[in-house]
Backbone as CSV, one residue per row, in Angstrom:
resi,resn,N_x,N_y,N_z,CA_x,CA_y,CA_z,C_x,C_y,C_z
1,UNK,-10.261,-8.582,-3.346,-9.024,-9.211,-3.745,-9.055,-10.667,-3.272
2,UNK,-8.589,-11.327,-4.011,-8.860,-13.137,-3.798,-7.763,-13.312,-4.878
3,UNK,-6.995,-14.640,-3.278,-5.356,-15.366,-3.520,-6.303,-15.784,-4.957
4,UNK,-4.620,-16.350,-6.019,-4.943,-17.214,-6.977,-5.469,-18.639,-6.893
5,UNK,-4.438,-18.720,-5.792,-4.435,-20.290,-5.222,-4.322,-20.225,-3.570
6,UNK,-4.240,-21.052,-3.001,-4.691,-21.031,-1.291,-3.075,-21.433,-0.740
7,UNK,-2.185,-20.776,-1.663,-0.851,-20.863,-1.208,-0.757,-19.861,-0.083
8,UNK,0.639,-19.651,0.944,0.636,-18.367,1.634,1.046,-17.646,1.132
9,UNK,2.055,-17.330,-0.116,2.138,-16.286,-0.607,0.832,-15.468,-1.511
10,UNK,0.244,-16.527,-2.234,-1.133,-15.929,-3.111,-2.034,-15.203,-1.888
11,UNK,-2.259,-16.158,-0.899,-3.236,-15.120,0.301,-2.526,-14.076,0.985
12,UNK,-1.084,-13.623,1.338,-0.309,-12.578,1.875,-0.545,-11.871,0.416
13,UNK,-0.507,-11.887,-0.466,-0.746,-10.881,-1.857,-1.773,-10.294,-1.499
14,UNK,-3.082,-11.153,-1.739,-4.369,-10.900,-1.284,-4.414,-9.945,-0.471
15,UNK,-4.147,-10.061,0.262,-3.846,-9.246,1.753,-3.807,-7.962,1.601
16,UNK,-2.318,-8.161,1.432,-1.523,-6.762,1.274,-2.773,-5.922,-0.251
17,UNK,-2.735,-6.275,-1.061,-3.733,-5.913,-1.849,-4.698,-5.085,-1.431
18,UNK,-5.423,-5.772,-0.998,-6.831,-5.560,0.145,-6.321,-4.181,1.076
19,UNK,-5.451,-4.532,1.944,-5.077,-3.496,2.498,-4.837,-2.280,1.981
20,UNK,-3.979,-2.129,0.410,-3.506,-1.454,-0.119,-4.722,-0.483,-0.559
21,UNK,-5.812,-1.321,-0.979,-7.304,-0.482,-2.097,-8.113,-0.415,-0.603
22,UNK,-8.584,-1.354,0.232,-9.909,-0.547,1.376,-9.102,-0.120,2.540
23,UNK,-7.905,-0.832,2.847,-7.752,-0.821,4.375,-6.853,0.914,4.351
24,UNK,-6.414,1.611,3.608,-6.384,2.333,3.383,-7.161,3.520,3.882
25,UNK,-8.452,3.243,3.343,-9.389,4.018,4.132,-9.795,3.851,5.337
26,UNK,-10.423,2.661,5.062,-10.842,2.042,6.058,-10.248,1.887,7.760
27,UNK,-9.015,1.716,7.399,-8.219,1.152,8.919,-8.363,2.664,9.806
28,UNK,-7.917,3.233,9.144,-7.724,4.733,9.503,-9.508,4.885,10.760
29,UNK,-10.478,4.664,9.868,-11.015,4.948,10.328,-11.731,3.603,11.650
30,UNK,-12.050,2.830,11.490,-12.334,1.664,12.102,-11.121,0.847,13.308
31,UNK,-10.072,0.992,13.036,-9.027,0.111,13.511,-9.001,1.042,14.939
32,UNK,-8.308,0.479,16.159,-8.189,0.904,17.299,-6.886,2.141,17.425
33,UNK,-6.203,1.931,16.420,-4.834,2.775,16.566,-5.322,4.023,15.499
34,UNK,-5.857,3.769,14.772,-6.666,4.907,13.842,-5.573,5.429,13.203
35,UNK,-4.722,4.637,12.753,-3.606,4.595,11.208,-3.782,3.874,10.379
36,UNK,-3.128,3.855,9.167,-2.683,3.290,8.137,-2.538,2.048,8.586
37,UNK,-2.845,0.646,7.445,-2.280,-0.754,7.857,-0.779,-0.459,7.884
38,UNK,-0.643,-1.876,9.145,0.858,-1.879,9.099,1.686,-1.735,7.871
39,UNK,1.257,-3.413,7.192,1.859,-3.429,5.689,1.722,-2.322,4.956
40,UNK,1.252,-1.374,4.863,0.928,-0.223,4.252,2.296,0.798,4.698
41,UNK,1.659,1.115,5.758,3.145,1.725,6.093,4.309,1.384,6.006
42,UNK,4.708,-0.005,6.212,6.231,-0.630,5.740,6.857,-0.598,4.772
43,UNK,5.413,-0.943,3.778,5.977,-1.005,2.241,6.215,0.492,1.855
44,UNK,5.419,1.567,1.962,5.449,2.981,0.997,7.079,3.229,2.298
45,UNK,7.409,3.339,3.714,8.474,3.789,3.803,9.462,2.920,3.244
46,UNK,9.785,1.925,3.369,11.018,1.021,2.455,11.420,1.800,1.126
47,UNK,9.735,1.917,-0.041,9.993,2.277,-1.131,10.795,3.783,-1.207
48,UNK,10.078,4.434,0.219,10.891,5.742,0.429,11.758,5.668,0.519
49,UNK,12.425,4.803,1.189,13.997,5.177,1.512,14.907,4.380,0.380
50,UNK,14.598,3.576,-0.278,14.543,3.192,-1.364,15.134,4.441,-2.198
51,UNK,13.913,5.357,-2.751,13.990,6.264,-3.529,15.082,7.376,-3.109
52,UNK,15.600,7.504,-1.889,16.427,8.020,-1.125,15.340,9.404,-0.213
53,UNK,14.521,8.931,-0.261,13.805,10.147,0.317,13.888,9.970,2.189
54,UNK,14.215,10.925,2.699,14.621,10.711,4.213,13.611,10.435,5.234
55,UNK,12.199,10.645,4.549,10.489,10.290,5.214,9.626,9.496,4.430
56,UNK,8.674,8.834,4.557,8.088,8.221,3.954,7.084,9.217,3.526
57,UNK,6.814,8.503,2.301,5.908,9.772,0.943,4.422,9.382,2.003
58,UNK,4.202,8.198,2.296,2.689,8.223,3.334,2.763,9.364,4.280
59,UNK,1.525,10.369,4.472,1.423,11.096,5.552,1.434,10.609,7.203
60,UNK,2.040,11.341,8.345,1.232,10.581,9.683,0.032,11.136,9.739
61,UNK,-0.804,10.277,10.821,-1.738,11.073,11.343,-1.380,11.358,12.812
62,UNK,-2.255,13.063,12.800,-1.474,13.254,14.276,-2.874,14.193,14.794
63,UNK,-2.473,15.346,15.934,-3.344,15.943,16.234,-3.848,17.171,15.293
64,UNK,-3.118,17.088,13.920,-3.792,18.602,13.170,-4.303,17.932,12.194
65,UNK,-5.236,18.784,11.315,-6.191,18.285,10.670,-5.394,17.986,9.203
66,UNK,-5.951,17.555,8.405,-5.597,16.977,6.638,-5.743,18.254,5.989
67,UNK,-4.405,18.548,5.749,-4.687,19.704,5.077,-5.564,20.774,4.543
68,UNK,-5.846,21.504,4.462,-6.808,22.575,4.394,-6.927,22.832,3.036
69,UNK,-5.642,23.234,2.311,-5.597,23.220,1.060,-5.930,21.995,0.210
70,UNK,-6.354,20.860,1.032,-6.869,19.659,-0.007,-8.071,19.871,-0.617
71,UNK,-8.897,20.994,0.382,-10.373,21.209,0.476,-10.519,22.185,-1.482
72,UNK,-9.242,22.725,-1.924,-9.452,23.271,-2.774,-8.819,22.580,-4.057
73,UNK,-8.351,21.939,-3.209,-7.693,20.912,-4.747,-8.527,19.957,-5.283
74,UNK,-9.411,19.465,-4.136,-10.946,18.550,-3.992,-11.639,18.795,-5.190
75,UNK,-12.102,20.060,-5.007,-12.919,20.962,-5.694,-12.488,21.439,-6.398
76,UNK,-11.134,21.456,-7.177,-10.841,21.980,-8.817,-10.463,20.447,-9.314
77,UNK,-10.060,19.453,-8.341,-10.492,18.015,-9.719,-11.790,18.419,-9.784
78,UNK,-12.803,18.067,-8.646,-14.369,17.576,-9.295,-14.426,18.331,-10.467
79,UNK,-14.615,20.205,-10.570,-14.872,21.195,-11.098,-14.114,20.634,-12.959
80,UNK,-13.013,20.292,-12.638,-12.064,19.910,-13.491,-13.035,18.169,-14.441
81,UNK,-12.999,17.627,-13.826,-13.628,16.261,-14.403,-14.874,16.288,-14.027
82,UNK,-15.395,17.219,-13.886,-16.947,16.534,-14.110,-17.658,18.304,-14.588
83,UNK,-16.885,18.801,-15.538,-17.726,20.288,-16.080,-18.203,21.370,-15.416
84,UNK,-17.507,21.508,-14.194,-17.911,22.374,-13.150,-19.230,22.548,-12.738
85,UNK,-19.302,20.868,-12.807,-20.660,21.005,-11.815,-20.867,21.664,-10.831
86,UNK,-22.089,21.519,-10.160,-22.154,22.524,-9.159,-22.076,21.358,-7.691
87,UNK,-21.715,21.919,-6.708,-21.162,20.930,-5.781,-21.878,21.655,-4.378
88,UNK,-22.315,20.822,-3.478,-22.552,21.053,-2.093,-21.582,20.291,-0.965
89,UNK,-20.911,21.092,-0.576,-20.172,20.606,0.578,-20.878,20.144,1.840
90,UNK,-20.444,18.641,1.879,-21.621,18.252,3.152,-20.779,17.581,4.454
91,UNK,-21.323,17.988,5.545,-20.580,16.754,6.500,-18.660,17.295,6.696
92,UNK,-18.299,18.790,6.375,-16.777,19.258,6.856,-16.935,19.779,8.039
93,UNK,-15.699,18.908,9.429,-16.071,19.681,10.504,-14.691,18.941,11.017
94,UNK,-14.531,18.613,12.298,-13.210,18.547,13.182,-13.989,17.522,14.423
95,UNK,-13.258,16.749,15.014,-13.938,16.026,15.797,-12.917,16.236,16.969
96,UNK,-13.228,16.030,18.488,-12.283,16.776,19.471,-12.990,15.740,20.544
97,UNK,-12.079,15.966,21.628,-13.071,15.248,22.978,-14.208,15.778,23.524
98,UNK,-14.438,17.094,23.353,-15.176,17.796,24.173,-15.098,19.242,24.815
99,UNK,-16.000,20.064,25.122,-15.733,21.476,25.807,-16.003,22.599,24.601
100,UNK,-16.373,23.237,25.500,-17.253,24.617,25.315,-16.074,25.416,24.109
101,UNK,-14.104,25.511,24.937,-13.670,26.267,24.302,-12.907,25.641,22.844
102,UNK,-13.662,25.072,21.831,-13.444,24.448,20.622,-12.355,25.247,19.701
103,UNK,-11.255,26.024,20.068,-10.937,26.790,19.647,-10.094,26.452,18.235
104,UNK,-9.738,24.871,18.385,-9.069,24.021,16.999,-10.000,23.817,16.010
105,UNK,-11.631,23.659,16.319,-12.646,23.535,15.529,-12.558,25.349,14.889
106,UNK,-12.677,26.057,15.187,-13.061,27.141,14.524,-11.561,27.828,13.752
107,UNK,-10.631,27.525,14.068,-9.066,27.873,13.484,-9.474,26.767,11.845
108,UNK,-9.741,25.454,12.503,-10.763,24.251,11.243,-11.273,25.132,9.952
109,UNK,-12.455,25.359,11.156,-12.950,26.173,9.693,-12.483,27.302,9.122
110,UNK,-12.313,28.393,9.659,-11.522,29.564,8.677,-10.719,28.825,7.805
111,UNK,-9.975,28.405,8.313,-8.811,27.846,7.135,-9.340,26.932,5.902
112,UNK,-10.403,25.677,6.559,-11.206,25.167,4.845,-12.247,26.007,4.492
113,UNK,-12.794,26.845,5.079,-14.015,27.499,4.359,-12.860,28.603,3.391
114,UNK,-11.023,29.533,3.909,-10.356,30.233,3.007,-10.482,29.735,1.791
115,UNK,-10.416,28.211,2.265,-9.637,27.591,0.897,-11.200,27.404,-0.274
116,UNK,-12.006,27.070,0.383,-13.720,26.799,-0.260,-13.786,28.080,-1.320
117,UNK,-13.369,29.545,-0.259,-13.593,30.604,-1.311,-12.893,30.848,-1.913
118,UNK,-11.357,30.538,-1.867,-10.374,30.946,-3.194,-11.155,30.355,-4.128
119,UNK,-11.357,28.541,-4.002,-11.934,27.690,-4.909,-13.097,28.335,-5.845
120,UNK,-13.929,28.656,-5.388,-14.965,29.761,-5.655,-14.576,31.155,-6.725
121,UNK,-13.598,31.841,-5.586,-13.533,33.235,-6.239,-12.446,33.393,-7.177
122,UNK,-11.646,32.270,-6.785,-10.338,32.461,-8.054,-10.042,31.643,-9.135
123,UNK,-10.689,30.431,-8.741,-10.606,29.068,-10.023,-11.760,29.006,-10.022
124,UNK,-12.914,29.700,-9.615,-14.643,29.905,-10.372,-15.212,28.450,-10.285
125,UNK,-14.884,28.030,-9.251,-15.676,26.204,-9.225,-17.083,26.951,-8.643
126,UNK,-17.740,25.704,-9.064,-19.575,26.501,-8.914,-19.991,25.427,-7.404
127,UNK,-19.178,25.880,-6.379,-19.676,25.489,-5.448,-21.164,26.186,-4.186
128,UNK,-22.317,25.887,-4.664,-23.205,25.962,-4.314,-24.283,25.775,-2.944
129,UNK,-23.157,25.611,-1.977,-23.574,24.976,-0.442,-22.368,24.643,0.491
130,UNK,-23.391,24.463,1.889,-21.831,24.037,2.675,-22.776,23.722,3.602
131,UNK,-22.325,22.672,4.423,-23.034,22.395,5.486,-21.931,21.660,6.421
132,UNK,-22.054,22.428,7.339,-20.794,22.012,8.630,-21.553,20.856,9.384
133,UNK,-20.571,19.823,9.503,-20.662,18.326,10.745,-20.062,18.780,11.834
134,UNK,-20.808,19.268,12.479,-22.002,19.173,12.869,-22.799,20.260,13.238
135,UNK,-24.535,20.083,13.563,-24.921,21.389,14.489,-24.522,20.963,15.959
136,UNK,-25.011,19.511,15.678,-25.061,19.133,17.377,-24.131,17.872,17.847
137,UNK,-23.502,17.508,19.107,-22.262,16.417,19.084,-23.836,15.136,18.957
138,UNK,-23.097,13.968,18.130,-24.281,12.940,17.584,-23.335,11.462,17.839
139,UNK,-24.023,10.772,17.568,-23.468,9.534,17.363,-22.357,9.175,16.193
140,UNK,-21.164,8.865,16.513,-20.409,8.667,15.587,-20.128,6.961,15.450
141,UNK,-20.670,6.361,14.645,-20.476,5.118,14.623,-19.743,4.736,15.093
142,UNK,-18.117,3.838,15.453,-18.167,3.255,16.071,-17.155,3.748,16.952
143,UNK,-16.928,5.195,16.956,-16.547,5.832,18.401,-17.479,6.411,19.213
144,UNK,-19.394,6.090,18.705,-19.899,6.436,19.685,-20.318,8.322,20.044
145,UNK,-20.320,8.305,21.679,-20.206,9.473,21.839,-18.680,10.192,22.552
146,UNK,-17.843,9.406,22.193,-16.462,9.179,22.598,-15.948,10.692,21.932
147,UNK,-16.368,11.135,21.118,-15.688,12.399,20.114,-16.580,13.267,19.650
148,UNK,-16.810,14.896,19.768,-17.681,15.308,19.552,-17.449,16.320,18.687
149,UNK,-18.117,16.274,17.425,-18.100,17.224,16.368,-19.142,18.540,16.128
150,UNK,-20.043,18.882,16.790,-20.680,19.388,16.637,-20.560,20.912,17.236
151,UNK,-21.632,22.175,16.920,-21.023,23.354,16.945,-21.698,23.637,18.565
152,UNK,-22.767,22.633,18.566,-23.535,22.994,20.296,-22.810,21.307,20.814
153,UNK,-22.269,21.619,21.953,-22.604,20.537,23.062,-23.791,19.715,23.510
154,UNK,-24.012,19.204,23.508,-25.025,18.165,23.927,-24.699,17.205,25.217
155,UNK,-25.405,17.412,26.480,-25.202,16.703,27.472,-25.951,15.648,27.656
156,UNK,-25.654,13.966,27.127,-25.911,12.942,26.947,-26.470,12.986,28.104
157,UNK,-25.927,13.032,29.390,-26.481,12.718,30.655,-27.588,13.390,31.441
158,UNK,-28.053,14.163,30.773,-29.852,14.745,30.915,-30.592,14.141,30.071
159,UNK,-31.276,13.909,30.964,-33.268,13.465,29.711,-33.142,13.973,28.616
160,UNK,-33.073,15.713,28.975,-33.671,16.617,27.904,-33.032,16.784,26.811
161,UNK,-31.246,16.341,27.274,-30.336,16.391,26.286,-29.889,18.194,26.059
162,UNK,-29.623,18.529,27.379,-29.191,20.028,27.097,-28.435,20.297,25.804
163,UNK,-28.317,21.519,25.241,-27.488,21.772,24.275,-26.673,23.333,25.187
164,UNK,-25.369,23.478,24.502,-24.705,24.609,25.123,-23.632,25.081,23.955
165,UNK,-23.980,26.085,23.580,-23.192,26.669,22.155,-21.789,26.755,22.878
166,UNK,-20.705,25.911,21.814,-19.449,26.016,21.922,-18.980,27.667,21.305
167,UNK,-17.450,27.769,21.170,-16.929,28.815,20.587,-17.102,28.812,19.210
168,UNK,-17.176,27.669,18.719,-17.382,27.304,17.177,-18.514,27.952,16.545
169,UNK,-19.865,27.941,17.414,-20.896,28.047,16.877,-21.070,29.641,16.918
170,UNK,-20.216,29.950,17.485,-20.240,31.804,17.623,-19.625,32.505,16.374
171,UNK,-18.416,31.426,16.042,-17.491,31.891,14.774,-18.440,31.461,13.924
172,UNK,-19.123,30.336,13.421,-19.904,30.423,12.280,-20.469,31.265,11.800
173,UNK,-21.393,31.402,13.306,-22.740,32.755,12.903,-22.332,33.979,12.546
174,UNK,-20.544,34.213,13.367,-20.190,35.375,12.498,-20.181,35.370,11.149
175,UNK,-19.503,33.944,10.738,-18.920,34.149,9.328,-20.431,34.240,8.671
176,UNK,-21.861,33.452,8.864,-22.637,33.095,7.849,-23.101,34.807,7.781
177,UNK,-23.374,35.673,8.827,-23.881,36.973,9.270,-23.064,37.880,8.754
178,UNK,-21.813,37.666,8.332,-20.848,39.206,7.701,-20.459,38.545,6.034
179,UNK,-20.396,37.121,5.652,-20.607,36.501,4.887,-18.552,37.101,4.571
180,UNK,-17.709,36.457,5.864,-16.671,36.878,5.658,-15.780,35.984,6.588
181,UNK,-14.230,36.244,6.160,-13.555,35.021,6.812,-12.339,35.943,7.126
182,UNK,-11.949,36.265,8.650,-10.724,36.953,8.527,-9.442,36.955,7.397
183,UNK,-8.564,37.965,6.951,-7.843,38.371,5.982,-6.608,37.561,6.241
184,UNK,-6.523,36.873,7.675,-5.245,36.264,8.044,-5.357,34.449,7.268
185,UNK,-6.500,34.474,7.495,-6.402,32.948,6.902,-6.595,32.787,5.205
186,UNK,-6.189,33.938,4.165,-5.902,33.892,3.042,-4.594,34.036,3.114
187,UNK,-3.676,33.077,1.615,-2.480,33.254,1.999,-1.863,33.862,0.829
188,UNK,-1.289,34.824,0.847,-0.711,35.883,-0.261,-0.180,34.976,-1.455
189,UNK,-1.111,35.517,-2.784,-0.498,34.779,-3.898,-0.932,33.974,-4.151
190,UNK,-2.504,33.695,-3.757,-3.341,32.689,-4.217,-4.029,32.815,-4.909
């Protein structure tokens, strides 16, 4: 996005613009507060309350994950606009500070892998793979080793780089080994 002219309103357009199409993504992930641009947020709540709506239509971000059910709505656009191709899920996982008892990572997955197989077994998307982020906690660009996603621990502070299977990596092997996802995390009427 580029002002018309090098006025301050043409470059605050710019801006807000910019913000509106990358920073969007982007801020969220890169920025120190790990939200939405300001201007971003100001403008969609105004327009909210505007519209008379009592919250702003923008989501927060907080400590629970992005919906679960997005994971199947994902996958009936693609399925939907692109001929039900066949799709590999790469890189779905939960990122946390640390520790053995990961118990938000594995609640994580039941709930997007439910939604992976409705996608699958009830709207017939030809999803063909899955590969969980992570096996092991890794470098996350630019938080580093600050946040760890992976299903083994990894102790940075040995040579050898110990590894130590979290709770996560126990629930996987169940699910990949019974090729099943408890009955509680389907939700009646799907």
């Amino acid at each position: 996005m580029y002002p018309k002219t090098d006025s301050d309103d043409d470059v605050y357009a710019a801006t807000v613009a910019m913000q509106f199409n990358l920073g969007w993504y982007a801020h969220p992930i890169f920025s120190t507060d790990g939200d939405y641009p300001a201007v971003m947020k100001e403008r969609v709540a105004a327009s909210s309350t505007a519209q008379g709506l009592t919250s702003s239509r923008l989501p927060e971000f907080g400590d629970t994950w992005y919906c679960p059910w997005g994971m199947r709505k994902i996958l009936n656009w693609i399925s939907k606009e692109y001929n039900n191709v066949s799709i590999i899920i790469t890189e779905n996982g939960w990122a946390d500070k640390g520790g053995l008892q990961d118990d938000f990572r594995t609640t994580y997955f039941y709930n997007y892998l439910a939604e992976m197989l409705k996608a699958i077994n009830i709207d017939k998307n030809s999803v063909i793979g899955y590969t969980v982020w992570s096996i092991i906690d890794n470098w996350e660009w630019t938080l580093g080793y600050t946040v760890k996603l992976g299903l083994y621990q990894v102790d940075f502070s040995d040579f050898n780089r110990g590894r130590t299977a979290k709770n996560s990596a126990s629930t996987m092997s169940s699910i990949i080994k019974g090729w099943s996802i408890p009955e509680e995390y389907f939700t009646a009427g799907d």
